[in-house]
Biopython code that builds the backbone (N, CA, C, O; Angstrom):
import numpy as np
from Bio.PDB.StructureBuilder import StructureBuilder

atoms = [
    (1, "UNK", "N", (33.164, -21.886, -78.390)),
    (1, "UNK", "CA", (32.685, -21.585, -77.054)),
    (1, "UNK", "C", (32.228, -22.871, -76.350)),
    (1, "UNK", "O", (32.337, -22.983, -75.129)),
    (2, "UNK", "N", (31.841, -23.603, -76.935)),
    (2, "UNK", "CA", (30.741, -24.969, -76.204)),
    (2, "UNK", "C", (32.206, -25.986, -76.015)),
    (2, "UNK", "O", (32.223, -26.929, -75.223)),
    (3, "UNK", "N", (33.434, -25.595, -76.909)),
    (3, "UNK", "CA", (34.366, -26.345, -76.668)),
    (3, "UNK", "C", (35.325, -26.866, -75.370)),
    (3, "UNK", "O", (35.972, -27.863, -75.049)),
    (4, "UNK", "N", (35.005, -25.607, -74.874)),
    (4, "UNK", "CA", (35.897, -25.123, -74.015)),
    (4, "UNK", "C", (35.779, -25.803, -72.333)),
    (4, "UNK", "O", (34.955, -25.224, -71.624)),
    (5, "UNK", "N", (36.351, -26.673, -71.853)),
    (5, "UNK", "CA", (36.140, -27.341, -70.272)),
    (5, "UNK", "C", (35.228, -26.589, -69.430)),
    (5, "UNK", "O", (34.168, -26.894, -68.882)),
    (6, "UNK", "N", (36.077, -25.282, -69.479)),
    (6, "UNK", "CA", (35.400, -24.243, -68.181)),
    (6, "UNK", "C", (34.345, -23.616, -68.508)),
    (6, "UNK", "O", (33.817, -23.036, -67.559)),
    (7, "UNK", "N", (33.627, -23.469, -69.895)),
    (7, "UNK", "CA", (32.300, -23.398, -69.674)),
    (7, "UNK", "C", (31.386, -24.411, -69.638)),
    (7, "UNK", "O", (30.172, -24.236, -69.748)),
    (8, "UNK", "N", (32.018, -25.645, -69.464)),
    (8, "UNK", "CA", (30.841, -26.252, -69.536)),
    (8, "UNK", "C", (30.793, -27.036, -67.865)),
    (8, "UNK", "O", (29.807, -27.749, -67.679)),
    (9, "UNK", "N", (31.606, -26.942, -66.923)),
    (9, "UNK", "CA", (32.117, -27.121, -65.819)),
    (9, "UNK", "C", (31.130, -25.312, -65.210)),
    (9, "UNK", "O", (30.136, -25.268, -64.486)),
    (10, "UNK", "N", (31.776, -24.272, -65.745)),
    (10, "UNK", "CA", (30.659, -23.440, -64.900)),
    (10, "UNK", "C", (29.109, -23.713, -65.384)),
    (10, "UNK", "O", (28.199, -23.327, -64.650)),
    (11, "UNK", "N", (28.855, -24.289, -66.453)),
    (11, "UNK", "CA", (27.420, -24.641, -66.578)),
    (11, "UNK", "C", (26.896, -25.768, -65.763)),
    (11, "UNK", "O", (25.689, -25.728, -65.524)),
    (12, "UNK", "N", (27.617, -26.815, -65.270)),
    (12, "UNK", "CA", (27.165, -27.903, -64.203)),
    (12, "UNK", "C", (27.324, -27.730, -63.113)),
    (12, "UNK", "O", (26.809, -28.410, -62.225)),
    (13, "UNK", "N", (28.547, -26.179, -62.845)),
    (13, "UNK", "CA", (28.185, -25.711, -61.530)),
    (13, "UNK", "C", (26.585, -24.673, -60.945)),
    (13, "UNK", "O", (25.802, -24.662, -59.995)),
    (14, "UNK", "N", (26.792, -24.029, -62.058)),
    (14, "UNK", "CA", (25.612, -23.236, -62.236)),
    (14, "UNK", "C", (24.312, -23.852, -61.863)),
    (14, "UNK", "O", (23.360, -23.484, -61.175)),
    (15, "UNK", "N", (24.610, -24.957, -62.580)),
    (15, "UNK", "CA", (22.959, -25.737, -62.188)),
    (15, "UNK", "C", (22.622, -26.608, -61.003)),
    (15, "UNK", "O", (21.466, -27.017, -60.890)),
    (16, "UNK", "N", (23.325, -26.850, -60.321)),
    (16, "UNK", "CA", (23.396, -27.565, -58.863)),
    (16, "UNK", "C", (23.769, -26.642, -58.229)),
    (16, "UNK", "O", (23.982, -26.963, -57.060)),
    (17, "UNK", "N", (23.994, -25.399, -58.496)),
    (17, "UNK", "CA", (23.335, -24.450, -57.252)),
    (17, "UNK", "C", (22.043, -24.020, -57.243)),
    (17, "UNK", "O", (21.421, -23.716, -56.225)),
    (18, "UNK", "N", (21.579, -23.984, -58.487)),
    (18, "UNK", "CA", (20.439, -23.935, -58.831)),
    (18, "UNK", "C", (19.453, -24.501, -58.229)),
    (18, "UNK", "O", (18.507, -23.979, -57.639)),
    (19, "UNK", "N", (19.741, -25.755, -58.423)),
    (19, "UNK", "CA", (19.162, -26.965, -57.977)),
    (19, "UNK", "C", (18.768, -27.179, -56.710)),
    (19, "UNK", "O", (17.630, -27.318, -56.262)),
    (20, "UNK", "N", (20.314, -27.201, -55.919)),
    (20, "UNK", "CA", (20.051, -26.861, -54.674)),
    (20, "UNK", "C", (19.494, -25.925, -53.696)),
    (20, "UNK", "O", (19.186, -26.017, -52.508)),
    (21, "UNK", "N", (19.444, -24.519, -55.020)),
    (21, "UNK", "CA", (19.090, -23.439, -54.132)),
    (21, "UNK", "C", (17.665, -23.503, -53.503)),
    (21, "UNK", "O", (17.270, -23.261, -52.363)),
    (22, "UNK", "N", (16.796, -24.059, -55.047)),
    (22, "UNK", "CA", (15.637, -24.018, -55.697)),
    (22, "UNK", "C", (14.953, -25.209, -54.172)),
    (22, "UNK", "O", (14.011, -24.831, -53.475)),
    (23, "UNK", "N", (15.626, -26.507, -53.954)),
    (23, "UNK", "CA", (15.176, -27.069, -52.977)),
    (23, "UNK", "C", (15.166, -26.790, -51.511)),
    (23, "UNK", "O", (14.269, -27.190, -50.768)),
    (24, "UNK", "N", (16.288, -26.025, -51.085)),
    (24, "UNK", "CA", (16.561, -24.986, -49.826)),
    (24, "UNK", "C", (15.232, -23.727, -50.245)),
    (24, "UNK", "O", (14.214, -23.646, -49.558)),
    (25, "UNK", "N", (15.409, -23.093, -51.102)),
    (25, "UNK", "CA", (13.583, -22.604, -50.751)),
    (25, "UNK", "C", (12.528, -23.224, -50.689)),
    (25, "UNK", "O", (11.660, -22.815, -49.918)),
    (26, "UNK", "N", (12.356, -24.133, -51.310)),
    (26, "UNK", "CA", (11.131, -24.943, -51.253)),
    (26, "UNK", "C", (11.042, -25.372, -49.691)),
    (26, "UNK", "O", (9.957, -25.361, -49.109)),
    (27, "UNK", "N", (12.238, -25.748, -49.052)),
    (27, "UNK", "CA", (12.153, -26.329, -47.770)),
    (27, "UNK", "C", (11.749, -25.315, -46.979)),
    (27, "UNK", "O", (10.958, -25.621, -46.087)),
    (28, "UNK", "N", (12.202, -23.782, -47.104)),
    (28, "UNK", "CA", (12.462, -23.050, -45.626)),
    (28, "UNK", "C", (10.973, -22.459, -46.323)),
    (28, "UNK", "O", (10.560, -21.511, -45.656)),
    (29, "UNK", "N", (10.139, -22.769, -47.417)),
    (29, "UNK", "CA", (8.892, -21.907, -47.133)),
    (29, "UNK", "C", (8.209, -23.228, -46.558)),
    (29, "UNK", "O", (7.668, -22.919, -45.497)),
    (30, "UNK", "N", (8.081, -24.159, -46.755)),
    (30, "UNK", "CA", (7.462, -25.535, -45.802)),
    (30, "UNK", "C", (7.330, -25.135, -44.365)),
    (30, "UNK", "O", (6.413, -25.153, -43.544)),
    (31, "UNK", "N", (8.706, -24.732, -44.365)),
    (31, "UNK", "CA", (8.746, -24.187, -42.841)),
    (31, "UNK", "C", (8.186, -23.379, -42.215)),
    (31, "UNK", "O", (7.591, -23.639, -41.169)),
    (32, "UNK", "N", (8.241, -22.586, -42.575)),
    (32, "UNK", "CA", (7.600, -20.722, -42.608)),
    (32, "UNK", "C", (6.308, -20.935, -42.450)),
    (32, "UNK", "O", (5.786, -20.289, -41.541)),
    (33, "UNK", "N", (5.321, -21.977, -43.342)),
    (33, "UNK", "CA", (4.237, -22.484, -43.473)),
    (33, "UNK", "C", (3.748, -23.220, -42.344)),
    (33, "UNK", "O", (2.533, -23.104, -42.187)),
    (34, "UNK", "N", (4.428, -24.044, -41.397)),
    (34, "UNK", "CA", (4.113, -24.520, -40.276)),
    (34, "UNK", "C", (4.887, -24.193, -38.778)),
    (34, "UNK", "O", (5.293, -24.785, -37.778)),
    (35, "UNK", "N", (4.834, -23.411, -39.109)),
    (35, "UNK", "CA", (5.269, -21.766, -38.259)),
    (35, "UNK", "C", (4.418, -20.810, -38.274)),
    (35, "UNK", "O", (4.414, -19.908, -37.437)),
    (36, "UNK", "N", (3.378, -20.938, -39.503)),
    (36, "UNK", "CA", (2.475, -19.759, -39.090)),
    (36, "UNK", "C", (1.091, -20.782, -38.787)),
    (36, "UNK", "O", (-0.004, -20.366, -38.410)),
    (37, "UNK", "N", (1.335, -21.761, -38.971)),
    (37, "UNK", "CA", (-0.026, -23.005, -38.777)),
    (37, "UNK", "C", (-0.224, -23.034, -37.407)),
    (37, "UNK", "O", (-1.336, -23.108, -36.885)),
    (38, "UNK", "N", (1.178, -22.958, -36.617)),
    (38, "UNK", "CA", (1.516, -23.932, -35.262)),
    (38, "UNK", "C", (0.929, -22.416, -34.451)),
    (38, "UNK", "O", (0.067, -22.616, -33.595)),
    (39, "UNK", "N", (1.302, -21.120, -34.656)),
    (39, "UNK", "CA", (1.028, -19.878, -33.961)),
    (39, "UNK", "C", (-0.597, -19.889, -34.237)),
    (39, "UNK", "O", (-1.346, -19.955, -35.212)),
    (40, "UNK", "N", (-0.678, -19.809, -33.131)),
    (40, "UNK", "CA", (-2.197, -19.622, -33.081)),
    (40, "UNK", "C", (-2.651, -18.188, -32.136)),
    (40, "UNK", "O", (-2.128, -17.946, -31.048)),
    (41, "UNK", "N", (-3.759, -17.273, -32.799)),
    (41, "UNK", "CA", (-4.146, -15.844, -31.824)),
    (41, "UNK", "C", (-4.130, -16.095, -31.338)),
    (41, "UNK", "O", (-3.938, -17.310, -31.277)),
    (42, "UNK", "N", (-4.423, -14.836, -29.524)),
    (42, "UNK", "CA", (-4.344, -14.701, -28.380)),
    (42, "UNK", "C", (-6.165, -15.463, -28.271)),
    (42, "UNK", "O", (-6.401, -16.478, -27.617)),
    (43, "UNK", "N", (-6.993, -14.858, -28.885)),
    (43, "UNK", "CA", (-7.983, -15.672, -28.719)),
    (43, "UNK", "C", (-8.389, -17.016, -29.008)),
    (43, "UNK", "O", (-9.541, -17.442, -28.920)),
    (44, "UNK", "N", (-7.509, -17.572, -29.311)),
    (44, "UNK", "CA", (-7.355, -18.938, -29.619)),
    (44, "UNK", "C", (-6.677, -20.098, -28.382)),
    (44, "UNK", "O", (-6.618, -21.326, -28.424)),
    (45, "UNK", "N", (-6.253, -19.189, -27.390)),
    (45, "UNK", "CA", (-5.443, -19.999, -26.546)),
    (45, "UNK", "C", (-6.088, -20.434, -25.222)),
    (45, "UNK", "O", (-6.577, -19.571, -24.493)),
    (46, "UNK", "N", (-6.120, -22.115, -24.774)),
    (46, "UNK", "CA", (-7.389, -22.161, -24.002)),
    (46, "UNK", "C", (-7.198, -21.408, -22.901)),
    (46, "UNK", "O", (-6.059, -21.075, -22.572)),
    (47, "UNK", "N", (-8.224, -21.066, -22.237)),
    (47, "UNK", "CA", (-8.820, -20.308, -20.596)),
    (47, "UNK", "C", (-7.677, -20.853, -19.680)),
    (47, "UNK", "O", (-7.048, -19.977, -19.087)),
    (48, "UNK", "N", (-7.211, -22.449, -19.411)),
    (48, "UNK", "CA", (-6.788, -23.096, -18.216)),
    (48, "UNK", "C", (-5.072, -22.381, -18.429)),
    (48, "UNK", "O", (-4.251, -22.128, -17.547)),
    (49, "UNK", "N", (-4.937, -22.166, -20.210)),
    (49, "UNK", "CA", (-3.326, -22.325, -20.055)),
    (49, "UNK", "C", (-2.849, -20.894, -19.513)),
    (49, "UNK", "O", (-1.847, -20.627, -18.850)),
    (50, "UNK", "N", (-4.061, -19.888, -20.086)),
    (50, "UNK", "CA", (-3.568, -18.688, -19.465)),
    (50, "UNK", "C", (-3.922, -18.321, -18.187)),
    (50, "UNK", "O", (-3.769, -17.154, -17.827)),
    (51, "UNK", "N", (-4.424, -19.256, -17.370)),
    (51, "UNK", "CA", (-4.971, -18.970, -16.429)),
    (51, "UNK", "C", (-3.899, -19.651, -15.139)),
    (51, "UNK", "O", (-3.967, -19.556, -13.913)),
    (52, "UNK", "N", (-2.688, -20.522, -16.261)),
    (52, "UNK", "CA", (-1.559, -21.044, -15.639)),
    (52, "UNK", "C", (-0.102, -20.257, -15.472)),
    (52, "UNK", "O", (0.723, -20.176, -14.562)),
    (53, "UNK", "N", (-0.195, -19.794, -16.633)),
    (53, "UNK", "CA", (0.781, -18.214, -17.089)),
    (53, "UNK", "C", (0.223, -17.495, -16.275)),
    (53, "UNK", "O", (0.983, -16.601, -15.902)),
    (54, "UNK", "N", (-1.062, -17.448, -15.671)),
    (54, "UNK", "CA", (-0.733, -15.978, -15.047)),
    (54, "UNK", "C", (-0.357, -16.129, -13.518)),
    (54, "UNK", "O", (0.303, -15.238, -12.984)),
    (55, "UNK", "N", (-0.738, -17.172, -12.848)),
    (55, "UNK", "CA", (-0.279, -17.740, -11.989)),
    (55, "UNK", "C", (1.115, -18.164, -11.239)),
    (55, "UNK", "O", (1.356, -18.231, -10.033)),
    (56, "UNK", "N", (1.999, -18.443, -12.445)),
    (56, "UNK", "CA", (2.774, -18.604, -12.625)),
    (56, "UNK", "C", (4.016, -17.263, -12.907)),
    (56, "UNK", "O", (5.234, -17.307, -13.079)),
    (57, "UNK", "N", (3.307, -16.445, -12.867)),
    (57, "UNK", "CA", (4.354, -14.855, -13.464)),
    (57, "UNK", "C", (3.590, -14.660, -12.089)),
    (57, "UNK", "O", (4.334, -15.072, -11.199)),
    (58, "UNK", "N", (2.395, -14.193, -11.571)),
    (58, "UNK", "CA", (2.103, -13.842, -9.804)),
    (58, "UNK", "C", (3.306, -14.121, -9.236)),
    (58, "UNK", "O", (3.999, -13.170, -8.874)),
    (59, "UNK", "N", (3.993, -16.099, -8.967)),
    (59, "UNK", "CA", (4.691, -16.389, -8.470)),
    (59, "UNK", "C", (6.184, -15.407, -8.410)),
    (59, "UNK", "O", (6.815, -14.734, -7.594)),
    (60, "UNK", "N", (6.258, -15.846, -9.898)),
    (60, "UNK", "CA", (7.761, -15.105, -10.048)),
    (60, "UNK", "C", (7.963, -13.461, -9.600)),
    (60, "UNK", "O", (8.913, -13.003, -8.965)),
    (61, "UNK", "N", (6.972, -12.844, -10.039)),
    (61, "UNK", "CA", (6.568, -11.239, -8.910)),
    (61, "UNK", "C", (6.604, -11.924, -7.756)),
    (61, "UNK", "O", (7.410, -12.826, -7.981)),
    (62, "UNK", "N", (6.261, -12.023, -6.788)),
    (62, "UNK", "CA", (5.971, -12.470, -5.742)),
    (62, "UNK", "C", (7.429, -13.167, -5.117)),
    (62, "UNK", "O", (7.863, -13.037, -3.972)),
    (63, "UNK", "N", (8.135, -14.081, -6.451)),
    (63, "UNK", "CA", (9.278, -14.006, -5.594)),
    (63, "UNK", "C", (10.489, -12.978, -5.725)),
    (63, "UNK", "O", (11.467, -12.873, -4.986)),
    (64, "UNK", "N", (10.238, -12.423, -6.590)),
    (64, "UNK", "CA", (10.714, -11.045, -6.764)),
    (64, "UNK", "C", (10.913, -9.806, -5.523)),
    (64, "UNK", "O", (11.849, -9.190, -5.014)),
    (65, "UNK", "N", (9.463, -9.868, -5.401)),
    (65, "UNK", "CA", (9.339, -9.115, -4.304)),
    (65, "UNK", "C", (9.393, -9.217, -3.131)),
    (65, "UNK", "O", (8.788, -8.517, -2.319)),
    (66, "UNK", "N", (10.118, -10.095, -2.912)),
    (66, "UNK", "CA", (10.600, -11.018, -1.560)),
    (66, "UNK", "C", (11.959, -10.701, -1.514)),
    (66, "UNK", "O", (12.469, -10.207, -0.508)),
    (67, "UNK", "N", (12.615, -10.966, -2.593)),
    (67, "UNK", "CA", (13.926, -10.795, -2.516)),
    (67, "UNK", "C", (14.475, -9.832, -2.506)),
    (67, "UNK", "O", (15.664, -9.813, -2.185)),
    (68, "UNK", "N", (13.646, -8.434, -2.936)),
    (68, "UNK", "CA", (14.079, -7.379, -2.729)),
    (68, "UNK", "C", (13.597, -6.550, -1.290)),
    (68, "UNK", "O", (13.932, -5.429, -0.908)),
    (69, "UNK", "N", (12.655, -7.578, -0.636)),
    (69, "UNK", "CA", (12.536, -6.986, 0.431)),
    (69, "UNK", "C", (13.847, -7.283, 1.704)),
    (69, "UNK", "O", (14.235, -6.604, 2.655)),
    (70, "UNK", "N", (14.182, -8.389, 1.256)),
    (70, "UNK", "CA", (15.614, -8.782, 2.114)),
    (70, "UNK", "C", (16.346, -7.720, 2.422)),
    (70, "UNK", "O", (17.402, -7.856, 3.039)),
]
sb = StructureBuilder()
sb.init_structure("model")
sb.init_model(0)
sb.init_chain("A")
sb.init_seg("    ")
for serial, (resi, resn, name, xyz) in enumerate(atoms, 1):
    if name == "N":
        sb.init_residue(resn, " ", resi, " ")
    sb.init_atom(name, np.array(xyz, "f"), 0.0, 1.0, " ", f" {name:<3s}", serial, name[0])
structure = sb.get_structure()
């Protein structure tokens, strides 16, 4: 059995997927991890920025409702 090319060719394939798989998770939970760092609650977000969002969506209503008054 250990003689044989193709098992030992699927055993060095086997393991560099492995390998690779093992580092592609390690990466995408890194990620995941500063993705939930970077989201911050609704109470967390300062006074000025939502106070720019809302200003800013008024506008877009506002031009909304202009254009449908045409």
């Amino acid at each position: 059995m250990f003689q044989k090319t193709d098992f030992w060719i699927g055993l060095a394939v086997g393991a560099v997927a492995g390998i690779f798989g093992y580092r592609f998770m390690q990466e995408r939970e890194q990620q995941m991890a500063a993705l939930q760092q970077s989201m911050a609650p609704a109470g967390q977000i300062p006074l000025a920025e939502l106070q720019r969002q809302k200003e800013e969506l008024e506008d877009m209503i506002a031009a909304q409702e202009a254009a449908q008054a045409e």
